[in-house]
N, C-alpha and C positions, 0 to 999 in steps of 0.2 A: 932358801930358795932365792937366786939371783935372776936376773933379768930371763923373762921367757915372752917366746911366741906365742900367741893364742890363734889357731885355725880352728876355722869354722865354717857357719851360717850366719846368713842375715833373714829373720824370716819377719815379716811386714804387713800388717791387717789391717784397712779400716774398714769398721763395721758401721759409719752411717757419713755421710747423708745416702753416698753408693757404698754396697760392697767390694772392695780391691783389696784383691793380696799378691804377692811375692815373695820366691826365693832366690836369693844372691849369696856363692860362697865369699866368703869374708877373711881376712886376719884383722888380728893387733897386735901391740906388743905392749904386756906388765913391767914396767920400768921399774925394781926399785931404788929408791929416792936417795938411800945412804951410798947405793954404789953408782949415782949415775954416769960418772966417767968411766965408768968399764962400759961402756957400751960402746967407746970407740974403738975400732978395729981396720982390718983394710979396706972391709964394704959396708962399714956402718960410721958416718961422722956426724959430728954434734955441731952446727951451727954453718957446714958448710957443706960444700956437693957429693953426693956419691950413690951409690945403689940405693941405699937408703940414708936417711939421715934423722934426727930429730934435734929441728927450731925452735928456741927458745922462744920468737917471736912471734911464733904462730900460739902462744898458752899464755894467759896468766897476765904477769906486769908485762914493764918492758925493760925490762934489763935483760942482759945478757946472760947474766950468771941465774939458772933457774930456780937453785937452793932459795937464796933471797927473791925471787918472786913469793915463791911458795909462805916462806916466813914474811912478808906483806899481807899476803893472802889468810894467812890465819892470824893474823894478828888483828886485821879490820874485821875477821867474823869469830873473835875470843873465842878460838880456839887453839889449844896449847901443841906445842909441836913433838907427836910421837913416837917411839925409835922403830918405828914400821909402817911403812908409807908409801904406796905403792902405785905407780898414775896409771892407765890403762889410754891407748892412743894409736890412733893409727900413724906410720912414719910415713916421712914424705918418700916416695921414690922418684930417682933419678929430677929430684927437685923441686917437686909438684906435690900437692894433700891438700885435700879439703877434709876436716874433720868435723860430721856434723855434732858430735859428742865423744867428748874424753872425762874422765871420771879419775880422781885423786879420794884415793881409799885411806883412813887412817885407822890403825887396830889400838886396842885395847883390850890385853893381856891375847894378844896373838886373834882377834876376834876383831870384825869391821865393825866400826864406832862410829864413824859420823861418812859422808861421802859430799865431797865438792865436783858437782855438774858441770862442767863447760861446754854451753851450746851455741853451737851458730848456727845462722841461716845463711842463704844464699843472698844476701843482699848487703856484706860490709855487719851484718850486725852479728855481737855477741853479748852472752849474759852469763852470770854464775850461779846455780842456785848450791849452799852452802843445805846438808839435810842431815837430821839424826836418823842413824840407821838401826830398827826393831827387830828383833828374832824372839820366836818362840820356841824357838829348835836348836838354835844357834847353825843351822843350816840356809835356812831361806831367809832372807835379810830384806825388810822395807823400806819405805821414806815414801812422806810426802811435801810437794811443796804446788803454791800458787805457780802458773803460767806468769811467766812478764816478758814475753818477747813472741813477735810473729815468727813464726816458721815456714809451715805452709800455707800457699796462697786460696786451699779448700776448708781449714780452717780458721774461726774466730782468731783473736788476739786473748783475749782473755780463756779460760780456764784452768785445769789443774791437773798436776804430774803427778802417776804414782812410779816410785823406782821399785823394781825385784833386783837382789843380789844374790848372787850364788858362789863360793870363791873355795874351791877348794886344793888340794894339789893334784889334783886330775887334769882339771875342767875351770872355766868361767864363765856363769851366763848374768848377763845386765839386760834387764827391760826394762823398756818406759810405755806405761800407759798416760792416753789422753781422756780428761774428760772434760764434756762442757758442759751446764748447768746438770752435774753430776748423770752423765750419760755416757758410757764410752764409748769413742769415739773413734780410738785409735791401739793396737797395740804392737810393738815392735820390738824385737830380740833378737841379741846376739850369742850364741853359742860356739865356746872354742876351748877344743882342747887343748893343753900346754906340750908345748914344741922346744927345745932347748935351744938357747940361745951361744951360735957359734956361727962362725965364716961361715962353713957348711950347708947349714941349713938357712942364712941369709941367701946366698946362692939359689937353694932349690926354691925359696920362697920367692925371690924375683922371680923365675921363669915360670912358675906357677900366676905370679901374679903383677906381672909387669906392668899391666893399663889397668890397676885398682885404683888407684888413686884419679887416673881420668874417669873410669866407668863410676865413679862414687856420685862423679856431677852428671855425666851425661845419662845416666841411669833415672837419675831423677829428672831431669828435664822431657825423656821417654814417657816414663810411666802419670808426670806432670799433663803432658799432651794425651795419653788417655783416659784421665780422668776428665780434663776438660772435652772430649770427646763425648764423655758420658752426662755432660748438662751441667758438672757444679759450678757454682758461683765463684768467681776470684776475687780474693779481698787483696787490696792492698796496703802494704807497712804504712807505720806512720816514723816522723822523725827520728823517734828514740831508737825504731828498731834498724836503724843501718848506721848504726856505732858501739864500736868494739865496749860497751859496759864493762867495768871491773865485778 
């Protein structure tokens, strides 16, 4: 299985201090890692403009070449690098992505093993949480890790992530719950089915979804004004959290 689309949903809960939900259709695209130069084509470039693209600059270290991000990236969380590797991200289109989470999958014996978070906020910051991934089924896949970075401004800075994984050759669904002194707080998923990755369907994916990449920010700035509508409290970052953290 080579590089594939995931379309979808975004579906969105918080269940305290107010209750607030939404839905937003979504894509992404599953990169895998051994073939990342085949993703180049006429409407898809790697480091420079076009329909869509995907930044090196926008993940991980800072180089250029992503291979070696990645092998930095698991080498400072001894973790060995394995021949199935797969990032999950939204691309930029026509220039522009904000990615609030991208997820780098590693398998073992064709089976997801560990999974590295890449979150940002709206404020310059980001963080990586590096998790081992659990199954009792070898279908539904967990993690957990401590909170270390502000997100949102109706939530604390501190608490703790549970990951669900789902990864099959149908379908991918990734959620992240919040909780804070173990209370949940928050739950958020993304469901998409796999879309083959050609011109083609890069094509019908932009006109399908041209202003994703803007409606990702101004979505949340929306739904941001009606929570504070609704009474909550706004906290604000502290230093650490508007700095790209490795």
């Amino acid at each position: 299985m080579n590089h594939q689309f995931l379309e979808g949903i975004i579906y969105h809960k918080r269940v305290h201090p107010k209750k607030h939900e939404f839905t937003y259709k979504f894509f992404m695209l599953d990169i895998e890692i051994a073939s990342i130069n085949e993703l180049k084509n006429k409407y898809f470039s790697i480091n420079c403009f076009n329909l869509f693209s995907f930044n090196t600059k926008d993940h991980f270290g800072k180089s250029k070449d992503f291979i070696k991000n990645i092998d930095e990236l698991l080498e400072k969380n001894n973790l060995e690098k394995t021949s199935k590797m797969r990032f999950i991200t939204l691309p930029s289109i026509l220039g522009f992505v904000f990615n609030p989470i991208s997820v780098l999958i590693l398998f073992k014996d064709d089976k997801p093993n560990h999974m590295i978070a890449e979150v940002h906020n709206y404020n310059g910051g980001r963080v990586i949480y590096c998790v081992k991934l659990e199954s009792n089924d070898n279908m539904h896949y967990k993690a957990f890790s401590k909170k270390d970075m502000y997100v949102s401004p109706f939530f604390k800075r501190e608490g703790s992530y549970e990951f669900d994984l789902i990864y099959t050759n149908e379908q991918v669904s990734l959620g992240v719950k919040l909780f804070e002194d173990d209370k949940k707080m928050l739950s958020s998923t993304f469901v998409g089915k796999r879309v083959e990755f050609n011109q083609k369907n890069i094509v019908q994916l932009f006109l399908r979804h041209t202003l994703l990449t803007v409606w990702v920010v101004t979505r949340t700035i929306w739904q941001s004004l009606k929570l504070k509508l609704k009474g909550l409290k706004w906290n604000k970052p502290t230093a650490e959290d508007l700095i790209r953290r490795a």
